[in-house]
N, C-alpha and C positions, 0 to 999 in steps of 0.2 A: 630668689631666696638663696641665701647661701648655703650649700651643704656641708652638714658638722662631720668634721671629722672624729676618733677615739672609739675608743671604746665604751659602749656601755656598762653598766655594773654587773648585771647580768651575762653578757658576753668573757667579761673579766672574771667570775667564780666559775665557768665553766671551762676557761681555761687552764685557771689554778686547780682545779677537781681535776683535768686530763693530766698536769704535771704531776700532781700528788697517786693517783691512780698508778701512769708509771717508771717513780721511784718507789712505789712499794710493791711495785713487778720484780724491778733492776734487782734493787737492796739483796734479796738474797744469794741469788747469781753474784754479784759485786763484792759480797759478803764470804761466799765460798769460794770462789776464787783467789782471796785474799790470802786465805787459809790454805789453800794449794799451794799458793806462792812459800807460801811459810815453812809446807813439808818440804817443796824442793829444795829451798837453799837451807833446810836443816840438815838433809840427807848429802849435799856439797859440802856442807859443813864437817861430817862424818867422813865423807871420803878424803878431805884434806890429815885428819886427825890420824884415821888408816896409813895414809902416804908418809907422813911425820913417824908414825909408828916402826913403819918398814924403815924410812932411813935412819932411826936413830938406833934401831936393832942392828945393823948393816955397822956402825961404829961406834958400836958397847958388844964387841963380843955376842952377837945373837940374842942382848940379853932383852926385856920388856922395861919400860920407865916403873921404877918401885912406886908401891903402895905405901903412904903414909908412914913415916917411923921407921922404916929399914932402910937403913945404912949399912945392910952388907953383913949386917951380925950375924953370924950361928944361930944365934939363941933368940932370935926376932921372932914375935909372934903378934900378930893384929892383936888380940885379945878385945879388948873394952871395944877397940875401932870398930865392932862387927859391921854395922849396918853401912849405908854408901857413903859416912863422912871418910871412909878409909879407900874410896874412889875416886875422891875428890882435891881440890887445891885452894886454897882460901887464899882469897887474895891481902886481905887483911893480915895475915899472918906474918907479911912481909915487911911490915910497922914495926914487927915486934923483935923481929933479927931477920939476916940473910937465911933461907929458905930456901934449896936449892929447888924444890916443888915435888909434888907424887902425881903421877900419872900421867892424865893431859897437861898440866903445872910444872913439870919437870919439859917436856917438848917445848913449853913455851918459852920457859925461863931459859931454857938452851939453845934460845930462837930457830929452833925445830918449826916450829909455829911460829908466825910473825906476829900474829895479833892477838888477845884474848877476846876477840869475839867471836874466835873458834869455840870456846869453854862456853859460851851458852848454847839452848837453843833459841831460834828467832822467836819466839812464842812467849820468850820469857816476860815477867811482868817489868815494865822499867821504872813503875813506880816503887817496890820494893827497894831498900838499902843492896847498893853490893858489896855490903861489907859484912860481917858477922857472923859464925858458925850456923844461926836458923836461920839465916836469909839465902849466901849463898852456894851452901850445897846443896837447897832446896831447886833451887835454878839450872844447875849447870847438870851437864854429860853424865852418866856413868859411864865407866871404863874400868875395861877388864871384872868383871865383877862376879868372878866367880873366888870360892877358897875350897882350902882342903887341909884336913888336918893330917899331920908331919908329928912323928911318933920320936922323941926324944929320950930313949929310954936311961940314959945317964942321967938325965935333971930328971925322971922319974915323971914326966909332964909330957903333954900334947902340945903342940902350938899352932895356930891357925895362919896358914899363908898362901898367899896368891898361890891357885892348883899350877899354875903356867906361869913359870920366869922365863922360859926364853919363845921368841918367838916363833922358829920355828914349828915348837910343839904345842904351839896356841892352840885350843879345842880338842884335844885326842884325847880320847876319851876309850877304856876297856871294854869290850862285849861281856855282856849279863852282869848278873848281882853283883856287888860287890860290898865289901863293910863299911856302914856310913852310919853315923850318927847326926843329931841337932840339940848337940850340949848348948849351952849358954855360952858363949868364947867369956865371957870374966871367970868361967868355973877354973880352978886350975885342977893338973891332976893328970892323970893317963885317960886319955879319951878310949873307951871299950865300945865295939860295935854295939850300938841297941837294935840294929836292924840291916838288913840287906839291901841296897836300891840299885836297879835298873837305870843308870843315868842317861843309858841309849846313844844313837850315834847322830843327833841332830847338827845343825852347826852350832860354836857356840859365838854371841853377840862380840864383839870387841870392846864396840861403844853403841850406847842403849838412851834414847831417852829416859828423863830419870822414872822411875818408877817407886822412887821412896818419896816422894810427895806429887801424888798423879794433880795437885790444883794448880801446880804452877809450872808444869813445864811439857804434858805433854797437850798435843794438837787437839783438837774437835773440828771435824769437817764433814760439813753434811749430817751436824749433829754424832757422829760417831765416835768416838775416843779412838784417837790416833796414834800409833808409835812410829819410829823408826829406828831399826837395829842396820848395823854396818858389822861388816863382817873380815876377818885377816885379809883376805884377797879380796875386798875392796868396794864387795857389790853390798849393796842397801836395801835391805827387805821394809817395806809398809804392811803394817797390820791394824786393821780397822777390827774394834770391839765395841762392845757396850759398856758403860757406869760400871757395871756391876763388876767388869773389872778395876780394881782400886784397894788400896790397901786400909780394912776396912779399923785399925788398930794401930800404932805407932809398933808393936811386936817385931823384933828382927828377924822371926822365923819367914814371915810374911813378906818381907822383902824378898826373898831367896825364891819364894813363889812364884813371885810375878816376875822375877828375872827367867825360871825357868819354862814357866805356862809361858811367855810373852816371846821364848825360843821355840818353845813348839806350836806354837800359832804361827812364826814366819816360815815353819817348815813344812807347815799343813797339816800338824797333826793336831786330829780331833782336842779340844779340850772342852770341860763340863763345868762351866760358871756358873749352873744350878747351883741353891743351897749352899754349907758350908765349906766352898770349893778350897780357902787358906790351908793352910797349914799343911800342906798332904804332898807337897815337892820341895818341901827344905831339907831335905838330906846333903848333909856335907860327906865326899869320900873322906875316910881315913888309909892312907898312905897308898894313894893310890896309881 
């Protein structure tokens, strides 16, 4: 008699059950691993932006690549730009006339940067447009993304501008209270202290995953919501949090929030995500 060879049916679903068994071991190890990958070359990606930063200060005068809309005036003021689209560089924009860019956009157009896939993070969606003011400064870096209000008393006005144009003096920041407000930047007018704040001597972020729209750009890994901040000299802090940090409002005060809780989380200082944690670290200095 001849002997069959194959498989039976039964032999065959106990196989396909051991395969299926484990890839839904693998999967998530495979899954967060991926997602590893994703913080490291975002955080390469930050240290290159860093290096770019340092040589283009090194020849412009120690200065920082400008924010949005300054071209060097006196009388420059973000105003309407408050929130991260005034940390950003649209690429689209370059359609519409020469654009010489703001911030990372300026490094690159200066081929300081070789590529624009420095301007994302890896994480970003690529089905998304990357074209359009609500597509891509939802996606890309923040940078520099701090202000401070600049006391004009001839125009009788305040005007809000990056705390830090040059590089050297990137992050320095005064010991104890000092006068700060959180006017509206469209308000025009003399900005008057409403209050005193503590802005402390943490470091501050250079370039930050973005944190004005937490759905699309920054990391989950191990389930935890993920940032990466890069720092003037170069190092890269990871800060693993919960949901509950997220910007629960499109509000520009709330941005400033999570830029500054998201600096004192990489410097290990306590912060309380209980309850209505927003709005309570947007103080801007005035003339600080």
């Amino acid at each position: 008699m001849r002997k069959r060879k194959g498989f039976t049916l039964v032999e065959l679903l106990v196989v396909i059950g051991i395969i299926a068994v484990l890839v839904a071991i693998l999967l998530p190890s495979l899954n967060k691993a991926r997602q590893q990958s994703q913080l490291v070359q975002c955080a390469s990606n930050m240290r290159q932006i860093v290096l770019a930063t340092i040589n283009y200060s090194l020849d412009n005068k120690n200065m920082m690549p400008p924010v949005r809309g300054d071209t060097g005036s006196p009388t420059f003021g973000v105003e309407w730009a408050a929130s991260s689209y005034a940390f950003t560089w649209n690429p689209s924009f370059q359609s519409a006339a020469p654009d010489p860019g703001a911030g990372i956009g300026r490094l690159i157009n200066t081929n300081y940067i070789k590529s624009t896939t420095f301007y994302y993070c890896p994480q970003w969606n690529p089905d998304m447009p990357t074209t359009g003011f609500n597509t891509v400064y939802n996606q890309a870096y923040i940078y520099n993304p701090h202000f401070a209000w600049r006391t004009d008393a001839a125009a009788g006005k305040s005007r809000l501008v990056p705390w830090w144009k040059k590089f050297s003096n990137y992050g320095k920041t005064k010991g104890g209270a000092i006068p700060a407000s959180n006017w509206n930047p469209v308000q025009s007018g003399l900005v008057s202290a409403t209050t005193t704040f503590d802005f402390g001597k943490f470091p501050r972020g250079l370039v930050m995953d973005n944190v004005d729209s937490t759905a699309t750009s920054t990391h989950q890994v191990g389930g935890k919501r993920t940032f990466n901040v890069a720092y003037a000299d170069g190092h890269v802090a990871t800060v693993r949090t919960d949901n509950r940090f997220n910007r629960s409002t499109s509000k520009w005060t709330f941005f400033y929030d999570m830029v500054n809780n998201l600096e004192k989380m990489a410097d290990g200082q306590p912060v309380n995500l209980a309850g209505s944690w927003q709005n309570i670290e947007n103080n801007i200095p005035i003339d600080p």
